[in-house]
C-alpha positions as CSV (number, residue, x, y, z in Angstrom):
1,X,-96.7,-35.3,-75.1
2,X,-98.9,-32.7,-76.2
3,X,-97.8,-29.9,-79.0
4,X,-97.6,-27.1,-76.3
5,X,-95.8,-29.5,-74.2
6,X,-93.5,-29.5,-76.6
7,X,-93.3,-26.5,-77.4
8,X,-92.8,-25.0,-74.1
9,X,-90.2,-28.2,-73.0
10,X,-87.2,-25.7,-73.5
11,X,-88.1,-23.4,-70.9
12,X,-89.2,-26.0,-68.4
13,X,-85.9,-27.3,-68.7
14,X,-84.0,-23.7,-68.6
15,X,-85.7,-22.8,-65.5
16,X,-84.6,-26.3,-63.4
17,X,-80.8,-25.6,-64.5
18,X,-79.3,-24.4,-61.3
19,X,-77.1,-21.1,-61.4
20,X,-74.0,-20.7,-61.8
21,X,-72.5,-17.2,-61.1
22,X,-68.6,-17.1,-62.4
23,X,-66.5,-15.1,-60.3
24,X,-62.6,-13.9,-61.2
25,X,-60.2,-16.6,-60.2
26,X,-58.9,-13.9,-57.7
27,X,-62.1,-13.8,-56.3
28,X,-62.8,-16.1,-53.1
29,X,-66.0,-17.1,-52.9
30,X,-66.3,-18.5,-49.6
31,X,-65.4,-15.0,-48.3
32,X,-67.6,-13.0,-50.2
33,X,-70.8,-11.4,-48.0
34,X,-74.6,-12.6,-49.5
35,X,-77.1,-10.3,-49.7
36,X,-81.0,-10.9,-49.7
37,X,-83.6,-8.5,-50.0
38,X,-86.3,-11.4,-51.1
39,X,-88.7,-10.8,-48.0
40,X,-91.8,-8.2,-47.5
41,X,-90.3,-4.7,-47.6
42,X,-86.3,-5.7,-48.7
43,X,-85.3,-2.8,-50.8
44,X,-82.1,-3.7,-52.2
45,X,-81.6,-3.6,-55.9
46,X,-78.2,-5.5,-56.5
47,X,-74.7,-5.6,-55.0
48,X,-71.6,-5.7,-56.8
49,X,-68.1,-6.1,-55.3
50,X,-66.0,-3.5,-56.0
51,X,-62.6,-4.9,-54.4
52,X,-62.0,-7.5,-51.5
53,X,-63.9,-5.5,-48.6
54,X,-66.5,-3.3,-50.5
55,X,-69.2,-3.7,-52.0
56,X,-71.6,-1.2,-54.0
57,X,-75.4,-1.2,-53.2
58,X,-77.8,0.4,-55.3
59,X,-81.4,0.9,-53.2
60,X,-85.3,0.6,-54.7
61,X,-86.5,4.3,-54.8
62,X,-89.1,4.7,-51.8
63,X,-92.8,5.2,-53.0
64,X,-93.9,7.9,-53.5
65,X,-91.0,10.3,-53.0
66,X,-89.3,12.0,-56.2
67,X,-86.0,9.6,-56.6
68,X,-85.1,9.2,-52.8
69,X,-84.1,6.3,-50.1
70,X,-85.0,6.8,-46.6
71,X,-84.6,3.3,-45.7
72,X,-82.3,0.3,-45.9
73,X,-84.1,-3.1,-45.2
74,X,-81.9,-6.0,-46.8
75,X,-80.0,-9.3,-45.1
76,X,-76.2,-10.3,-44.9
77,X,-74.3,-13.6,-44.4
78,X,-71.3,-15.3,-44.3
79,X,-69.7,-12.2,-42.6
80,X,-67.3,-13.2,-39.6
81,X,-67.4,-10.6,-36.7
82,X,-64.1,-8.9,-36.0
């Protein structure tokens, strides 16, 4: 194994470890929504639950506009209808 090999081992192995997002025990995971914005023109920033049904969504900032969203383009799962 080469010196930069070596040297750069540590991160080859940091980005192969899987993650692993703790949520509060009072949290259920397996009813929680998933959001993806990881497609041409998603514009969602993050998510974060506020409480069992809500979640906050911070938007991208449209180009070329002075701070505004016009738009929402973003995906949701493991909703159940009713």
């Amino acid at each position: 194994m080469g010196a930069t090999a070596k040297k750069n081992s540590h991160m080859t192995n940091y980005l192969k470890t899987p993650l692993a997002t703790k949520f509060p025990d009072f949290i259920d995971q397996n009813n929680i929504l998933r959001f993806d914005q990881n497609f041409e023109c998603g514009n969602l920033d993050s998510a974060f639950l506020f409480n069992d049904n809500v979640y906050n969504l911070l938007m991208k900032v449209d180009t070329n506009t002075k701070g505004n969203t016009y738009w929402f383009m973003f995906k949701v799962g493991n909703f159940r209808i009713g």
